[in-house]
C-alpha positions as CSV (number, residue, x, y, z in Angstrom):
1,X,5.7,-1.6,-0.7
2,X,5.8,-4.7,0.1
3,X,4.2,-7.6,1.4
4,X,1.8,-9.9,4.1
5,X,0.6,-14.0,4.2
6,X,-3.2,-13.9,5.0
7,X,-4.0,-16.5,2.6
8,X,-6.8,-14.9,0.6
9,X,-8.5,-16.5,-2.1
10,X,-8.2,-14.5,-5.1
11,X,-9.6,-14.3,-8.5
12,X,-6.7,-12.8,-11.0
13,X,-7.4,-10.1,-13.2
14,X,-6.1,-9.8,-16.3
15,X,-4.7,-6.6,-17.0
16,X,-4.9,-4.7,-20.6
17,X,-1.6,-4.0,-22.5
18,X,-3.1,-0.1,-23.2
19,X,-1.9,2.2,-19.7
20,X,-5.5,3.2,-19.5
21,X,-7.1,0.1,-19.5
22,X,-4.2,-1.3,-17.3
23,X,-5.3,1.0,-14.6
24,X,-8.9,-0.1,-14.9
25,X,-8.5,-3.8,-14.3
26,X,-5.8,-3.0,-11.9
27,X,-7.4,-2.2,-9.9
28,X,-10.2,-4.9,-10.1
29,X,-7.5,-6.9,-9.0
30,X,-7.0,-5.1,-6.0
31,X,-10.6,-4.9,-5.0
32,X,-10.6,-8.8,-4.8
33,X,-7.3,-9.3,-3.0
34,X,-8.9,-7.1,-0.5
35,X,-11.0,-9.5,1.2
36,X,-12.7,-10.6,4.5
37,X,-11.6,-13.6,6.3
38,X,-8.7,-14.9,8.1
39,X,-7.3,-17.4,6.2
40,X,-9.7,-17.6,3.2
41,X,-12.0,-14.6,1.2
42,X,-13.5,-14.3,-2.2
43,X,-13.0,-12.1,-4.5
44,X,-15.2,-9.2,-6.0
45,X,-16.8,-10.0,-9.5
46,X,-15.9,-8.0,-12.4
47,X,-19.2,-7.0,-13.0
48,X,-19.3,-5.1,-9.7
49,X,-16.5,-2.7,-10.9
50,X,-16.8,-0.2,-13.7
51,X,-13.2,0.5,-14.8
52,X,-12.9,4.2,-16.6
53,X,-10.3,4.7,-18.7
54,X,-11.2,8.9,-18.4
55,X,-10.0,7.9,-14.7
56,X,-6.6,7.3,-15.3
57,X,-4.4,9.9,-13.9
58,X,-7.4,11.5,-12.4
59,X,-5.5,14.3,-9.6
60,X,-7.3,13.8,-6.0
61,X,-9.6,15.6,-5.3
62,X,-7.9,17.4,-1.6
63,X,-11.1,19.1,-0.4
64,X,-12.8,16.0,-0.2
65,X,-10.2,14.2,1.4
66,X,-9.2,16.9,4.0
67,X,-12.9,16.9,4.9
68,X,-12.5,13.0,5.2
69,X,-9.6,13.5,7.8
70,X,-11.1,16.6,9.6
71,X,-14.5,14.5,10.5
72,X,-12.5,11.0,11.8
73,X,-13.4,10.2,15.5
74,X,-11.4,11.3,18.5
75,X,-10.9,8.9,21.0
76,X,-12.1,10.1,24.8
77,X,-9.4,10.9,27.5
78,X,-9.6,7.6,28.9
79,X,-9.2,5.2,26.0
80,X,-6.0,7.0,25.5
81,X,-4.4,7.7,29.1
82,X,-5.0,3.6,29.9
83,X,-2.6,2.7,26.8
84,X,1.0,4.1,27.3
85,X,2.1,4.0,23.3
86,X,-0.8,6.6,22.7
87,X,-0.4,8.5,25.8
88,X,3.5,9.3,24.8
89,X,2.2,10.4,21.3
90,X,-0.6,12.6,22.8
91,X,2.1,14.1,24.9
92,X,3.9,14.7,22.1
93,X,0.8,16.3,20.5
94,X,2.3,14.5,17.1
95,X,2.0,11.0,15.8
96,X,5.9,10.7,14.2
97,X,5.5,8.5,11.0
98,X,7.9,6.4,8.8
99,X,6.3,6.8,5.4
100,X,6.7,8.0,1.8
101,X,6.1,11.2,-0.2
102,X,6.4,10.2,-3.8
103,X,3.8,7.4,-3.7
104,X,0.7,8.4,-6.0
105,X,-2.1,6.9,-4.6
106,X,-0.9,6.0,-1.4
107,X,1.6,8.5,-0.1
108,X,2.1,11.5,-2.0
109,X,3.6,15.1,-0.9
110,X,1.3,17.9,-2.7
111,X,4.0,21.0,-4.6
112,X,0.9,23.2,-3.4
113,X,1.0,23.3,0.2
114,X,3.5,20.6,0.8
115,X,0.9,18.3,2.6
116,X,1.3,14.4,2.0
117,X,-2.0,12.6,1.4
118,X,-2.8,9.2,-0.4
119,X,-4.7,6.0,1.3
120,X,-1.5,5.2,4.0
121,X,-1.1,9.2,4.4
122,X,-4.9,9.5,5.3
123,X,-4.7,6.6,7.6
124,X,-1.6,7.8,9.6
125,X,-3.6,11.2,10.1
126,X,-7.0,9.6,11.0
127,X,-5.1,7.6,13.6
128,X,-3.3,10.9,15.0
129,X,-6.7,13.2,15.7
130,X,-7.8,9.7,17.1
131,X,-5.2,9.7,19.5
132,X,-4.3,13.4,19.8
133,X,-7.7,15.7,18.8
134,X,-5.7,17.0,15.9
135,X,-4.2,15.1,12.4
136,X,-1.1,16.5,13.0
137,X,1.9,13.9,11.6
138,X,5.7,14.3,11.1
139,X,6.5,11.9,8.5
140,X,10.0,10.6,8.2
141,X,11.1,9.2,4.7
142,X,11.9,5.1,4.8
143,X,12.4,2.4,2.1
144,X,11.8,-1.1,2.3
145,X,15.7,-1.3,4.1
146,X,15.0,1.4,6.9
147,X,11.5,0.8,7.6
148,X,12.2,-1.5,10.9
149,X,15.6,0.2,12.1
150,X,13.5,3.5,12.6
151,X,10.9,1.7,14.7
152,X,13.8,0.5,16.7
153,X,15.5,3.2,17.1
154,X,12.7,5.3,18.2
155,X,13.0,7.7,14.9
156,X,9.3,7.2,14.2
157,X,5.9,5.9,16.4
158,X,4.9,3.9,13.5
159,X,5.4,3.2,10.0
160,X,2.6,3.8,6.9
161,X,4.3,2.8,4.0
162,X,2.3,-0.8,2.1
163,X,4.2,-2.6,4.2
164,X,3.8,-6.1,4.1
165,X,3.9,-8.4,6.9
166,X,6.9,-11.1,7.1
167,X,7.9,-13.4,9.5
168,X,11.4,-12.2,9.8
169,X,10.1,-8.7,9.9
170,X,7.7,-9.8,12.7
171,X,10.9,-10.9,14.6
172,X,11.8,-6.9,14.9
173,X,8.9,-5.1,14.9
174,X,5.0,-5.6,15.8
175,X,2.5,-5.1,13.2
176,X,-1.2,-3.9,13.7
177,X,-3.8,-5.3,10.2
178,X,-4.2,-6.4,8.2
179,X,-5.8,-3.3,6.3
180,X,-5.4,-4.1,3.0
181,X,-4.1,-6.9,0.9
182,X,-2.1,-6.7,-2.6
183,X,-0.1,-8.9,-5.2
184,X,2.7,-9.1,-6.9
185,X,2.4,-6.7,-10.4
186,X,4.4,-6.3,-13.4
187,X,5.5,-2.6,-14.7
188,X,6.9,-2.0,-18.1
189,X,8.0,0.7,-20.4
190,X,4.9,1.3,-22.5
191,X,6.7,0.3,-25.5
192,X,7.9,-2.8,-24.6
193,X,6.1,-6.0,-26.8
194,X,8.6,-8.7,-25.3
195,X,6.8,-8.8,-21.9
196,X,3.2,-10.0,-21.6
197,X,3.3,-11.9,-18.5
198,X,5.2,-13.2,-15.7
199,X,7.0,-16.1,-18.0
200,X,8.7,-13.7,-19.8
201,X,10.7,-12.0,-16.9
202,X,13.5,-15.1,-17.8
203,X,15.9,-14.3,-19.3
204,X,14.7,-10.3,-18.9
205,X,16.2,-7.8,-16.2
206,X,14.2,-7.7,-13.7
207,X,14.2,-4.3,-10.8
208,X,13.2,-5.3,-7.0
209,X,13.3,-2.8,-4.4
210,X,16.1,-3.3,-2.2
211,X,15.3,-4.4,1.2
212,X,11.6,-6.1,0.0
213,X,10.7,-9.7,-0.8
214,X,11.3,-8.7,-4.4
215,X,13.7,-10.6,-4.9
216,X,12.4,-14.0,-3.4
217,X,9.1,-13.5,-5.6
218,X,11.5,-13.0,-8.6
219,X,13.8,-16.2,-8.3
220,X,10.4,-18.3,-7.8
221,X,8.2,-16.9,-10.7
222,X,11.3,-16.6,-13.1
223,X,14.7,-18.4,-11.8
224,X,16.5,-17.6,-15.2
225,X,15.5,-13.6,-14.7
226,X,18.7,-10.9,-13.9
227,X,17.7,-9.3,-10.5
228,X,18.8,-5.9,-9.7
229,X,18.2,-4.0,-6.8
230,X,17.2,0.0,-6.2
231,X,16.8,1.7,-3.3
232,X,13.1,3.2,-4.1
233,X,10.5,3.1,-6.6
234,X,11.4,6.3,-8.2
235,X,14.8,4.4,-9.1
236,X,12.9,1.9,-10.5
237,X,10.8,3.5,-12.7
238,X,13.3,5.9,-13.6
239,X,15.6,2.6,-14.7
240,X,12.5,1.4,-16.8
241,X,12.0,4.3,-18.9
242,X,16.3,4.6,-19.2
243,X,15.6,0.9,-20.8
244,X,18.4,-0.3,-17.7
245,X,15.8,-2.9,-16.9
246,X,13.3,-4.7,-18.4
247,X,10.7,-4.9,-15.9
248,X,9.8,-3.9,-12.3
249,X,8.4,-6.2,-10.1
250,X,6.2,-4.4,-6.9
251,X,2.9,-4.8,-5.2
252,X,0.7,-3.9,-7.6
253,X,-0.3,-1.2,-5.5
254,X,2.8,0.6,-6.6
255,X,2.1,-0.7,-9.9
256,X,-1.4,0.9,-10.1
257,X,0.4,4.5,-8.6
258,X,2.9,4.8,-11.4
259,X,1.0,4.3,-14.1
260,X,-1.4,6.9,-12.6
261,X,1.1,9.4,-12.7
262,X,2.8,8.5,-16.1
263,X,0.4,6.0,-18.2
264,X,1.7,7.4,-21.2
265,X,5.9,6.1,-20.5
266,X,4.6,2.8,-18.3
267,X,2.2,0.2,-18.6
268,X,1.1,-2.8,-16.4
269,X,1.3,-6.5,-17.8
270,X,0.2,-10.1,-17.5
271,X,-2.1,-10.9,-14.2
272,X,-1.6,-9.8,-10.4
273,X,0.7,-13.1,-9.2
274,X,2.1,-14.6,-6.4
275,X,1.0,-15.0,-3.1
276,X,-1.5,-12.3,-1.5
277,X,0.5,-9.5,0.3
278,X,-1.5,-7.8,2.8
279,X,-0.4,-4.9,4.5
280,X,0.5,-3.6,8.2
281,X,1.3,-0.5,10.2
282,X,4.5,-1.2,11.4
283,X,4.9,-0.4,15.4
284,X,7.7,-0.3,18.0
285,X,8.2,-4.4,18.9
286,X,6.9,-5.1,22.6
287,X,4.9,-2.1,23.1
288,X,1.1,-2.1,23.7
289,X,0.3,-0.2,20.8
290,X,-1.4,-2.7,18.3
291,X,-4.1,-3.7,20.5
292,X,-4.7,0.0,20.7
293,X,-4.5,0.6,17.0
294,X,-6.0,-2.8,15.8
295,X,-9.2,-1.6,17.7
296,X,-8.9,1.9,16.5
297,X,-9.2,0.5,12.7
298,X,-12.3,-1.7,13.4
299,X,-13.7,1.3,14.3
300,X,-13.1,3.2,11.0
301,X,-14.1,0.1,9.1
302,X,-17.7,-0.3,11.1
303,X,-17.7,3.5,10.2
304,X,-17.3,3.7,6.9
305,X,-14.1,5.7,7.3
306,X,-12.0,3.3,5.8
307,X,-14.2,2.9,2.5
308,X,-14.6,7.0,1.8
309,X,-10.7,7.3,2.0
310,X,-9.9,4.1,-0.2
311,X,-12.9,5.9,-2.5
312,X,-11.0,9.2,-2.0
313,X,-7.5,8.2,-2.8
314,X,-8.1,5.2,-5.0
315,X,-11.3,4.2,-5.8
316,X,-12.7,7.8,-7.6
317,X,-9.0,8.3,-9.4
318,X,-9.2,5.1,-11.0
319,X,-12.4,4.7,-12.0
320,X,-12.7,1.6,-9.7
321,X,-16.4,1.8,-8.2
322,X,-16.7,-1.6,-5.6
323,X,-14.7,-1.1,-2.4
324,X,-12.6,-3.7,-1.3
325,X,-13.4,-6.0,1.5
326,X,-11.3,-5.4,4.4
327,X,-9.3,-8.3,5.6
328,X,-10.0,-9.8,8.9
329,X,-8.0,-7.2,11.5
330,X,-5.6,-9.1,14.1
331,X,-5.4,-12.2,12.3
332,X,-1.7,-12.4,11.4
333,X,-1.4,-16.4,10.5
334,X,1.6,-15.1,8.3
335,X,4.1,-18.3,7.2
């Protein structure tokens, strides 16, 4: 949900008022701010990715993607037993995860057989057969307020939930990433005319998740704008369609999940703004876990494991065909 510093480079995207074609260019958007480089990256051309409107709201497909998670690697005995983070969670024989369940794209519990999956679900259970032989996760429902008390508390061994990296929440917690790299995006009711862009939040209220940089990004794009804080997204979009705010403003990779599920109520407006928020996986402060799981996600970037689940999860139910670049792992120049 929320929000990193890496200083990428991006190209913005203008995004369609139709929900369809909002998706589409969407998610171009997100293929640039993806990018490789520690302070700097360039965006992906449009011409590399084929929006498809016939995408939109396209379900995932979960044989592909369980085959994606039953074929990650498993790390040998040794690699483990010399790092005490992932020897406690192999003990445990499950990796316990602070995360979501209502997230489309990225985190999202299944009414069939109750199994979460998305991009963030996938990565937690890739990084559990890495450390235990089996994808076996517990996960443990946060929002942008709880995410760092339940790594300190010892609730959770990490936490999968687009979470952007912060100073202050640097202060509390360690974070191993970047893995992916979003912007700011703007979700309407799909009948709303009076918001095109990000100049039109004044005046407008405006929905922030509570607990996220929301409402910083707000007061700078659009000081006149009425901030009101909700706990979760489903709050927020909820409030939208109620016509109790005007607008929600989230990483757009929230943005590009709730449209997904309801592109006929929402729609996405103006361009991705702000500065780019990459994401981290949030792990217990002072521990020697990111070393372990900074090397473990170079490994399913050189792999390709990394671009089949962003294809999986994303990528094939968006009609979004150019992977994002990766942004440079370790490099956490976050001001």
């Amino acid at each position: 949900m929320n929000v990193l510093k890496n200083r990428v480079t991006n190209t913005h995207r203008k995004l369609a008022v139709s929900a369809a074609a909002a998706i589409a260019a969407l998610g171009l958007a997100l293929a640039g701010c993806g990018s490789q480089g520690s302070t700097s990256s360039s965006s992906s051309s449009a011409s590399g990715s084929n929006g498809s409107n016939s995408a939109v709201g396209k379900p995932l497909d979960t044989a592909a993607y369980d085959k994606i998670i039953a074929a990650g690697s498993v790390a040998d005995s040794s690699t483990v037993d010399a790092n005490t983070w992932a020897s406690a969670v192999k003990k445990a024989g499950v990796l316990k995860v602070g995360g979501t369940k209502t997230s489309a794209l990225f985190s999202l519990q299944s009414p069939d057989d109750n199994k979460v999956r998305g991009f963030d679900a996938g990565l937690s259970q890739l990084l559990a057969r890495y450390i235990i032989g089996d994808a076996k996760t517990d996960v443990s429902v946060v929002t942008s307020s709880t995410r760092e008390a339940v790594l300190q508390n010892g609730t959770v061994d990490s936490v999968f939930a687009t979470y952007s990296i912060t100073p202050a929440r640097m202060q509390k917690i360690d974070f191993a990433g970047p893995y992916y790299v979003s912007r700011q995006g703007i979700l309407v009711k799909s009948t709303n005319t009076s918001i095109k862009s990000v100049k039109d939040l004044d005046g407008k209220k405006v929905g922030v998740q509570a607990g996220s940089t929301g409402p910083q990004v707000v007061k700078k794009a659009a000081p006149k704008a009425t901030v009101q804080e909700f706990q979760d997204d489903s709050q927020l979009v909820q409030a939208i369609k109620q016509g109790r705010i005007d607008a929600y403003v989230v990483d757009q990779s929230l943005v590009l999940g709730d449209v997904a599920k309801e592109p006929k109520a929402l729609k996405v407006v103006g361009s991705g703004f702000g500065t780019p928020d990459p994401y981290g996986i949030g792990l217990p402060k002072g521990s020697d876990a990111k070393p372990f799981v900074n090397a473990w996600l170079k490994k399913i970037v050189a792999d390709g494991t990394w671009a089949k689940l962003w294809k999986a999860t994303i990528g094939d139910r968006t009609g979004v065909t150019t992977v994002p670049k990766v942004p440079t792992i370790g490099s956490l120049n976050i001001k």
